[in-house]
C-alpha positions in Angstrom: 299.4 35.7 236.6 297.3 38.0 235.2 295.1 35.5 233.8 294.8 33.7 237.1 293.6 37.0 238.7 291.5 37.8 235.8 289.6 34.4 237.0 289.3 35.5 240.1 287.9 38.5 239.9 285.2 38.0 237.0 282.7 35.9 239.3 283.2 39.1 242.6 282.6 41.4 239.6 279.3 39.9 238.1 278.2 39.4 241.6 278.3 43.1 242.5 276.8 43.6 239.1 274.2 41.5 240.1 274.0 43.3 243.8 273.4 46.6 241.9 269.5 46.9 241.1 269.1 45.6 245.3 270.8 48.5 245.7 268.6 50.8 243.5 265.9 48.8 245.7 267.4 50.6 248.6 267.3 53.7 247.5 264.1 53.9 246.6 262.7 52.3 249.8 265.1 54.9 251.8 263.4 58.0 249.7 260.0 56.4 250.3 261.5 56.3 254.5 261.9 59.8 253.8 258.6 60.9 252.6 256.8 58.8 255.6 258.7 60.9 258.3 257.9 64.2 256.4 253.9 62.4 256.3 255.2 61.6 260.8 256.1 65.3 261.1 253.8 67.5 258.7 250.4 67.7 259.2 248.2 65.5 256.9 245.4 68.3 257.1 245.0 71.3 257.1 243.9 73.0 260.6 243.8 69.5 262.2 245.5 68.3 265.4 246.5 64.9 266.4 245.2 63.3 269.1 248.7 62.7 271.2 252.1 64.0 269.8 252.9 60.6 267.6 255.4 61.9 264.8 258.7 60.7 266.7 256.7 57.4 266.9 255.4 57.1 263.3 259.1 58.3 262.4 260.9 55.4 263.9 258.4 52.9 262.6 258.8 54.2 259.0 262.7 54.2 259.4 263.3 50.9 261.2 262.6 48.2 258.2 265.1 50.5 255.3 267.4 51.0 258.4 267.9 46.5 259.1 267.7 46.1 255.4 270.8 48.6 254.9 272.7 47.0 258.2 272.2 43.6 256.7 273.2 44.9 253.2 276.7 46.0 254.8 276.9 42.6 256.7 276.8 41.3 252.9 273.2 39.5 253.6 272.2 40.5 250.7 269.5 38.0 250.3 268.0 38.8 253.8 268.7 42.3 253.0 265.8 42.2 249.6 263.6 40.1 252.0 263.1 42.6 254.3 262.3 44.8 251.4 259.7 42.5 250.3 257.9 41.6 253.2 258.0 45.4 254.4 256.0 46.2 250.7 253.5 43.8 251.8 251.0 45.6 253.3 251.7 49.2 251.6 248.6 48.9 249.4 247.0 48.3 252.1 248.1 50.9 254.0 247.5 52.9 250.5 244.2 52.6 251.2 243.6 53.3 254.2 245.5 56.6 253.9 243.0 57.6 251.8 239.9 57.6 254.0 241.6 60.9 255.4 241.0 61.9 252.1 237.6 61.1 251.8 235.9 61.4 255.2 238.3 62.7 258.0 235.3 62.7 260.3 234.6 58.7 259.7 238.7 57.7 260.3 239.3 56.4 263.5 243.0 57.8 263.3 244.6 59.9 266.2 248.0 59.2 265.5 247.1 61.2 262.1 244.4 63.6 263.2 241.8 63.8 266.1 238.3 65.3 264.6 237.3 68.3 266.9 234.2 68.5 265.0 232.4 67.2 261.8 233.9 69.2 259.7 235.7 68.3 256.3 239.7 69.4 256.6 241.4 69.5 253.4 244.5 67.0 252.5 247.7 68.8 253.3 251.4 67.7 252.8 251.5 65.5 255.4 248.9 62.9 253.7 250.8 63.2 250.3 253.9 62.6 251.5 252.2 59.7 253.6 250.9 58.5 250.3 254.1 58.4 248.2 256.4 56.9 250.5 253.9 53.7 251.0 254.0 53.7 247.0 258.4 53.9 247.5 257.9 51.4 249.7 255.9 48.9 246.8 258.4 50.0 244.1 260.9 48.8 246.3 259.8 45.3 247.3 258.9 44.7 244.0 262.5 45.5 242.5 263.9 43.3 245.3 261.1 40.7 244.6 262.4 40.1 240.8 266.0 40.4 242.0 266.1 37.6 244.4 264.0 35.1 241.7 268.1 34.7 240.4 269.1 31.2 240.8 270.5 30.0 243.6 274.4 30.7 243.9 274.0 33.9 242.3 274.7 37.4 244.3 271.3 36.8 247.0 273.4 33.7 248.2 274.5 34.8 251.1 276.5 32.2 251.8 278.4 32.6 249.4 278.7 36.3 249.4 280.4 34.8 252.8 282.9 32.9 251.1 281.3 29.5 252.2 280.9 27.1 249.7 277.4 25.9 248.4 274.1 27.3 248.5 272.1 28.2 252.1 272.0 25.3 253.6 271.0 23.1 250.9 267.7 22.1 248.9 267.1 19.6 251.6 267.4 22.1 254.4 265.4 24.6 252.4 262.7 22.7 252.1 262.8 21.2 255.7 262.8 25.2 257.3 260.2 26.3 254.9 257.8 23.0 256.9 258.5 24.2 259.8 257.8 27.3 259.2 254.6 28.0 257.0 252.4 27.1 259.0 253.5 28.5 262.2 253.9 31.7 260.3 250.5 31.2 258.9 249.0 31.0 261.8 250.4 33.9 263.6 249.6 36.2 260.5 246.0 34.7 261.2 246.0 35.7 264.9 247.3 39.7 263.5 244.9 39.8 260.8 242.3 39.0 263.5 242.7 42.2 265.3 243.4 44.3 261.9 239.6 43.5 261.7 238.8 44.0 265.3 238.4 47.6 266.9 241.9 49.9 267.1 240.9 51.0 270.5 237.5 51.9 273.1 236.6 55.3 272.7 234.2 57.7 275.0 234.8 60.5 272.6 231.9 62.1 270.7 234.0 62.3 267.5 236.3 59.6 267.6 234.5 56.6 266.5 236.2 52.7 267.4 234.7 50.6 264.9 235.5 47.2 263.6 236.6 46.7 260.1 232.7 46.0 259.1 231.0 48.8 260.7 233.4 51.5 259.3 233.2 53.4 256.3 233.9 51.5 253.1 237.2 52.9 252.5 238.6 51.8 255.4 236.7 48.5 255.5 238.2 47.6 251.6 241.6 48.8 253.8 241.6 47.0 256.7 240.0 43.7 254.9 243.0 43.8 252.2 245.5 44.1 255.4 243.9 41.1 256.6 244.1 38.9 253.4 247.8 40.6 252.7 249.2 39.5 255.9 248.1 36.0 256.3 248.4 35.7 252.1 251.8 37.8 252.5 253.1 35.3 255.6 252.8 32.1 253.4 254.2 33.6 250.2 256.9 35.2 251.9 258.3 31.9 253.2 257.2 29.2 250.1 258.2 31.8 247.3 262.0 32.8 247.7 264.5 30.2 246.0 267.0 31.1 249.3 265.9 30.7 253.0 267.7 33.8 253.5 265.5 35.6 251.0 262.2 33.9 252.9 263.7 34.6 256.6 264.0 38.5 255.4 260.9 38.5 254.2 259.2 37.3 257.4 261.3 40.2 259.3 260.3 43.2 256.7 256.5 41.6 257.3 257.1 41.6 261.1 258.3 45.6 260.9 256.0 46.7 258.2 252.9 45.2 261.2 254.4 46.9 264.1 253.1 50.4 262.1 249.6 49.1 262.4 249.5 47.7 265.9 251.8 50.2 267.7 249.9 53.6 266.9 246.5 52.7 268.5 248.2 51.2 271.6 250.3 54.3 271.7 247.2 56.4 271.1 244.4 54.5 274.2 247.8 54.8 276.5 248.6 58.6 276.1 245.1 59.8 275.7 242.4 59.7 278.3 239.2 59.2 275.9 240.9 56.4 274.7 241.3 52.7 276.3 243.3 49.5 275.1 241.1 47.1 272.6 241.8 43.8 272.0 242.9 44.4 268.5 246.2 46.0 268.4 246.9 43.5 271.1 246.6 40.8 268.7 248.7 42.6 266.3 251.8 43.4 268.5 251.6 39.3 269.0 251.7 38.3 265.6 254.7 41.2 265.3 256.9 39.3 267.6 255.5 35.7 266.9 256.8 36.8 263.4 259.9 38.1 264.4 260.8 34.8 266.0 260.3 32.8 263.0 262.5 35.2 260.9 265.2 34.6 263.5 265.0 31.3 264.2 265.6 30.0 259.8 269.5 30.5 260.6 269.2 27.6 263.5 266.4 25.9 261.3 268.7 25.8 258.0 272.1 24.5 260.5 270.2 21.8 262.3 268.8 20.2 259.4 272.0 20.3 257.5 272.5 16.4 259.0 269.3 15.2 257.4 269.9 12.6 254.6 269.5 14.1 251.2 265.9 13.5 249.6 264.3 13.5 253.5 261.0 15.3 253.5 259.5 16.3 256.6 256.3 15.0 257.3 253.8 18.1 257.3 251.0 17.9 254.5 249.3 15.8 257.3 249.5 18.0 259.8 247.9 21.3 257.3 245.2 18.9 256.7 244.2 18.3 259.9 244.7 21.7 260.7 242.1 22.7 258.0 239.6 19.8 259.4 239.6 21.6 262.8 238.7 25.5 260.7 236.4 24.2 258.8 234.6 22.5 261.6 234.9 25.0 263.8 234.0 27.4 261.0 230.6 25.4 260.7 229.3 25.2 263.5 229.7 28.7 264.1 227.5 29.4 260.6 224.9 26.8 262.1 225.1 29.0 265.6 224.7 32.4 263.7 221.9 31.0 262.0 219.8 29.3 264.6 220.4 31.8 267.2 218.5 35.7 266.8 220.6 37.6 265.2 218.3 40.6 266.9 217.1 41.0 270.0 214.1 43.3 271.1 215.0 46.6 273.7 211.0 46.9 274.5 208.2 44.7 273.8 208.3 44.9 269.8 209.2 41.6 268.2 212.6 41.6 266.6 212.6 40.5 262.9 214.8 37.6 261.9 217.0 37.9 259.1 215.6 35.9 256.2 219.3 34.8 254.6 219.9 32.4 258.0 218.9 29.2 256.6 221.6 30.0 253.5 223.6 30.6 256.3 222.8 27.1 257.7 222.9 25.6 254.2 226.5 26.9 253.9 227.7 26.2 257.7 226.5 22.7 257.1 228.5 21.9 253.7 231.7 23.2 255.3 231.6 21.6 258.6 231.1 18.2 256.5 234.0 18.5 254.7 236.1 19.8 257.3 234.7 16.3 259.1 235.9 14.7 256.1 239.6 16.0 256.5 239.9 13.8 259.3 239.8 10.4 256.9 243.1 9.9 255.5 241.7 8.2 252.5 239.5 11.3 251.0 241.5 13.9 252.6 243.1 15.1 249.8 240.7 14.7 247.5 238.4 16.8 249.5 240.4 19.4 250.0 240.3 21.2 247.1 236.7 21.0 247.3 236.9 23.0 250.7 239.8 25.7 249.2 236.5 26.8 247.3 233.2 25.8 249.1 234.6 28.3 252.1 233.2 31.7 250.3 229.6 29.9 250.8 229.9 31.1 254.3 230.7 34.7 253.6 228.1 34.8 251.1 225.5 33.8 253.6 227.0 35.5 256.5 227.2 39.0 255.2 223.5 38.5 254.0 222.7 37.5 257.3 224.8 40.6 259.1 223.0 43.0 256.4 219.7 42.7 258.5 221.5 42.8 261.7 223.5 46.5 260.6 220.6 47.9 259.2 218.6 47.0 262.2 220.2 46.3 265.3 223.6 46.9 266.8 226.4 44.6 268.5 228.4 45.5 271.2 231.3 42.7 271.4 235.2 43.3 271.3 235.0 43.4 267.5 232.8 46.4 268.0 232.8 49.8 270.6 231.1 50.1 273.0 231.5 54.1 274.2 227.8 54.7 273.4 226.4 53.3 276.6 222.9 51.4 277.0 220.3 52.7 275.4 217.9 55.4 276.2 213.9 55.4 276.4 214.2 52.2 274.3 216.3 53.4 271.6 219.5 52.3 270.2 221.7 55.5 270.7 222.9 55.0 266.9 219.0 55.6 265.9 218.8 52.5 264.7 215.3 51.4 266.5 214.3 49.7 269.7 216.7 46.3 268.1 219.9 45.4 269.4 222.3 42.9 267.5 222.1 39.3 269.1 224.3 36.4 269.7 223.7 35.3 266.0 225.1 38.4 264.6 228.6 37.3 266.7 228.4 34.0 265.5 228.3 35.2 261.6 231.0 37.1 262.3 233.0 34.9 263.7 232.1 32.3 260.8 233.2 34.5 258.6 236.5 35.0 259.7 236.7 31.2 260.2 236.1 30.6 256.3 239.2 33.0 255.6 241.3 30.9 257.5 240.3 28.0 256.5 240.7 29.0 253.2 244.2 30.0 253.5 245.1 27.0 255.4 243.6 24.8 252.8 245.6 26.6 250.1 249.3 25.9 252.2 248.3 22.4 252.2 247.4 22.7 248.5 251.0 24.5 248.2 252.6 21.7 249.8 251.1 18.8 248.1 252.1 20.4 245.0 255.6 20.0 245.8 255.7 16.7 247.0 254.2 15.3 243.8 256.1 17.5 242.2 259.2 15.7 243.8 258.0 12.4 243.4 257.9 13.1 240.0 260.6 14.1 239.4 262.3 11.1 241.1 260.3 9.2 239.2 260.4 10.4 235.7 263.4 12.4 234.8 262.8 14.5 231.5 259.1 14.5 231.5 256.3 16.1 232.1 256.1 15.4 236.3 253.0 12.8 235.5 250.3 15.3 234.7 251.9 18.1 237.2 251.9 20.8 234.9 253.3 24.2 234.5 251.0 25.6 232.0 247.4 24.3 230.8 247.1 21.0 230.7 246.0 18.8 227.5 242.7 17.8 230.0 243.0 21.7 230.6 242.5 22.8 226.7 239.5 20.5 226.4 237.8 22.1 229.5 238.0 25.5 227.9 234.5 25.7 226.2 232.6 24.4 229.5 234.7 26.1 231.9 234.3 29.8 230.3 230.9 29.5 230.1 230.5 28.4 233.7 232.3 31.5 234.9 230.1 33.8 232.6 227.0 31.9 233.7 228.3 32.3 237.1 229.0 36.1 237.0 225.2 36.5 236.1 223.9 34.2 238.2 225.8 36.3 240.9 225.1 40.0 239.3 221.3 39.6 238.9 218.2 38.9 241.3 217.4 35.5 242.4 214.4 36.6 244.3 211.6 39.5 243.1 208.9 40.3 245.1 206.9 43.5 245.4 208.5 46.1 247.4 212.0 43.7 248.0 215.5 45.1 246.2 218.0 42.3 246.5 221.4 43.7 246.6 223.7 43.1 244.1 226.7 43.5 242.8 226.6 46.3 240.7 223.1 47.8 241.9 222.2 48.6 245.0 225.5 48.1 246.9 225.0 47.2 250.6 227.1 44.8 252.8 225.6 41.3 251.2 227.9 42.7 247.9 231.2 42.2 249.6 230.2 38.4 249.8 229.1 38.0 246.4 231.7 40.0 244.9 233.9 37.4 246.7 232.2 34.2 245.7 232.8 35.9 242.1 236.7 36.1 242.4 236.9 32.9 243.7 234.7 31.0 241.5 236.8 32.3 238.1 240.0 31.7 240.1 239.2 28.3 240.4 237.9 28.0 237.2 241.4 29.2 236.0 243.1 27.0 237.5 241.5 23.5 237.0 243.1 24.4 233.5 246.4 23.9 234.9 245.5 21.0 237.5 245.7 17.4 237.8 242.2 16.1 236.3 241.4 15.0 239.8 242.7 18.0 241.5 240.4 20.3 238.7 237.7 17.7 239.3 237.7 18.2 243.2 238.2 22.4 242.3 234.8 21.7 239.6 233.2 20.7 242.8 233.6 23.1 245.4 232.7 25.7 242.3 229.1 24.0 242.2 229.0 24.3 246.0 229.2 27.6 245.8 226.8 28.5 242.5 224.5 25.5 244.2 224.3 27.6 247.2 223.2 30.2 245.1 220.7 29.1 243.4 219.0 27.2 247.1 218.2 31.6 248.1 215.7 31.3 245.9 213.5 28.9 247.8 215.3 29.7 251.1 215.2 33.3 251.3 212.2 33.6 249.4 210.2 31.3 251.0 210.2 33.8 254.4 209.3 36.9 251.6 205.7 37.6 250.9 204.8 37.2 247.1 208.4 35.7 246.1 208.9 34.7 242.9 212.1 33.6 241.4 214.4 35.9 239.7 216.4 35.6 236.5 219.8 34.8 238.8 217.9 31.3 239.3 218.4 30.0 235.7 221.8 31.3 235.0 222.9 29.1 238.0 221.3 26.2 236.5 222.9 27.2 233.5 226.2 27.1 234.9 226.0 23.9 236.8 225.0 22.4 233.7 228.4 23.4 232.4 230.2 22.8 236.0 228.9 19.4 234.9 230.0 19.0 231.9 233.7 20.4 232.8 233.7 18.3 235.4 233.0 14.8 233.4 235.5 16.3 231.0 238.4 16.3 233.8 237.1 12.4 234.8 237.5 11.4 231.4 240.9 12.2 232.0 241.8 11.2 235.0 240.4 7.4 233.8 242.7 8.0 230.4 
């Protein structure tokens, strides 16, 4: 008898062992709860005043996510229970960041929930913005604790069907995999539509001290902010659901997502309704929509998981398709908005004076061109997928060109569209009221913008589809081949991988200087760059960078075809390059090509020699 029992109980007690550390997770989100409603309550400077009384707000947003988590922990969802705690970690270093633009430059932060500038003055941190600080960094500890809890195999104490008493996992590998289709990219695309207005202006101000810019007019704190809440969300949305072994785990981290938004959307809307300089913006809109578009995919797995229980086992829903299609129409749409923003003025002229034209639009058009093809290409069946990893890399050529292309149009002129405010009125005597000369922005400067955003999402739509493709192969393999190695699907470097080494790591060096130095000189012209003379065309190349040695990275661990197709949209990209030297220089007076032009030779020479490398083993 005592044996029997003795069986019984060991599996309940290694299951609450297991449960412990998501209960440590817990704790430490519910301290970092605690330090975000001192942050609500206490002042974050010293002197300052908000701009409407928003601590009982900011209070309930910061205890809501710990507050489901701990319900669903005593419902014994565990696994939902750490997926809240994920997805609400998500955007903390974001929000990190953002926080600390207080700290810098009060007078630039366009935040009344925290503190409505008076004045231009320079208010000192106070308690409130270090407690504000410590409980997002809570928050992260927590998420990531949960994070490394619920990679535990399936059946173990995040099943929460089992916890349940029901036998089997939740709902089944089949069912898994057929919620998790049906749900990616719908999630996707929501967390698209939210990280739209995270870039887009919090509000419409008339007040002489509260500034409503967009993400790219703002100081650069809270531009590297608001950009890394945009790429976190949509980045966060796809993760969140193709990650987690358990759907439970996936449909928790959806909600935590969902929560952890509603504090970035809610406070400006709460802010343009209570105060009377203030009106409602398009942005936080958007936001509160992706909150509750997310919050109805998070609720909806449980039906998701039941329906698709009847499916025969090994049925895969039909959806890589679909995700390629879907990244035809971005791209597409993506360039033809590159070719508008560089064919229309990005300046127009208040009085009689001619307005310049930026001299990066035909790089623009260059770029917008090479994506639209290959988001017409999408639409064959037969080189769809070989042409999409060409396109998850090609896409930063249109933020490379577009945020040359915007430089002119900031530094210049000035646009007045719902990404940007508009409180200042027309301008006066033929001046922009900014001081930035008798130029306002023009339709081409909205276009870039737009095409900008457009390459984000394509890019992040193109890597689901990559994400999925994976898995079928993987799959297939797997039916196919029991024991070995999936038919050249790897899980570390690949033998075609090794041999690329040489070529590839001098590509990405070659490319790192081709990006970091000058590929036009001419006599009174600075080129920005990335490491001297900072200005907005760095953001683009410092992207192009990042991108260009991820991709690198991984055509190591790719298919040879897939790291050939990856070897391609790389050259793209450093071919794109190397064409500002006659494009851009050609409209400069006494242009001569910089030493940027030959290390982009340089490294499609060994792009080229990487990639007939990765053919050579695609043929073996």
């Amino acid at each position: 008898m005592t044996t029997a029992s003795t069986q019984v109980d060991s599996p309940r007690t290694e299951a609450i062992t297991r449960r412990q550390p998501l209960l440590a997770a817990l704790v430490v989100a519910a301290l970092g709860a605690v330090m975000s409603v001192v942050g609500a309550v206490a002042p974050a400077l010293d002197g300052a005043s908000r701009g409407f009384p928003s601590a009982p707000l900011l209070a309930v947003l910061a205890v809501v996510p710990v507050a489901v988590a701990f319900l669903l922990l005593l419902r014994s969802r565990f696994g939902m229970a750490a997926g809240v705690l994920m997805g609400a970690a998500t955007l903390a270093p974001a929000a990190v960041v953002l926080d600390l633009q207080l700290l810098v430059d009060p007078s630039a932060a366009s935040r009344p929930e925290l503190y409505f500038p008076r004045d231009l003055s320079l208010p000192s941190p106070s308690i409130g913005l270090w407690a504000l600080l410590a409980g997002h960094g809570f928050a992260l500890v927590a998420g990531v604790v949960a994070l490394a809890m619920s990679r535990q195999e399936p059946g173990s104490a995040f099943d929460d069907t089992g916890a349940r008493g029901i036998e089997g996992d939740s709902g089944g590998s089949d069912d898994s995999a057929a919620w998790r289709r049906r749900s990616v990219l719908l999630a996707f695309l929501i967390a698209v539509v939210g990280a739209c207005g995270l870039l887009m202006a919090p509000f419409h101000s008339s007040d002489l001290y509260l500034l409503a810019r967009n993400a790219f007019e703002g100081p650069a704190v809270e531009l590297v902010g608001r950009v890394l809440s945009a790429a976190t969300l949509s980045a966060g949305a796809v993760l969140l659901v193709v990650v987690p072994r358990e759907v439970t785990v996936a449909g928790g981290g959806l909600l935590g997502l969902a929560l952890a938004l509603a504090a970035w959307g809610v406070p400006p809307l709460a802010a343009a309704l209570s105060m009377t300089s203030l009106d409602i913006a398009v942005g936080p809109c958007l936001v509160v929509a992706a909150v509750l578009g997310l919050l109805f995919v998070a609720t909806r797995h449980a039906t998701d998981v039941t329906v698709s229980s009847t499916s025969p086992k090994g049925t895969r829903l039909p959806g890589g398709r679909k995700l390629e299609l879907a990244t035809g129409v971005f791209a597409s749409v993506t360039g033809a908005s590159a070719v508008l923003g560089a064919v229309l003025p990005q300046l127009t002229a208040i009085g009689s004076a001619d307005a310049p034209e930026s001299p990066a639009r035909w790089l623009l058009l260059a770029a917008g061109g090479v994506i639209g093809l290959l988001g017409l290409a999408m639409f064959v069946t037969r080189v769809a997928t070989a042409v999409r990893p060409v396109l998850s890399v090609a896409w930063v050529g249109v933020p490379l060109a577009a945020t040359a292309v915007l430089d002119t149009a900031l530094t210049t002129g000035y646009t007045s569209t719902t990404f940007s405010p508009t409180q200042y009125g027309s301008p006066v005597d033929g001046l922009d009221p900014l001081g930035f000369g008798p130029f306002s922005s023009g339709p081409g400067a909205v276009w870039a913008w737009l095409a900008m955003v457009g390459a984000v999402v394509t890019a992040c739509c193109s890597v689901v589809a990559g994400v999925v493709e994976r898995e079928d192969a993987e799959d297939a393999a797997a039916d196919e081949v029991s024991g070995e190695d999936g038919n050249g699907i790897p899980d570390g470097v690949t033998t075609v991988g090794l041999r690329m080494l040489i070529p590839l790591t001098a590509a990405a060096v070659l490319a790192i200087a081709a990006f970091g130095t000058p590929l036009v000189t001419a006599p009174e012209y600075v080129e920005p760059g990335l490491w001297s003379d900072v200005g907005t065309p760095t953001w683009g190349l410092a992207a192009a960078v990042l991108v260009i040695v991820g991709a690198c990275v991984l055509a190591t661990r790719s298919r040879p075809a897939r790291a050939a197709a990856l070897l391609a949209g790389v050259a793209c990209v450093v071919g794109l390059r190397a064409a500002t030297a006659p494009l851009v220089g050609g409209e400069i007076d006494g242009s001569a090509a910089g030493l940027g032009l030959w290390f982009s030779l340089a490294a499609l020479a060994a792009l080229a020699g990487a990639g007939a490398v990765a053919m050579t083993g695609r043929r073996a």
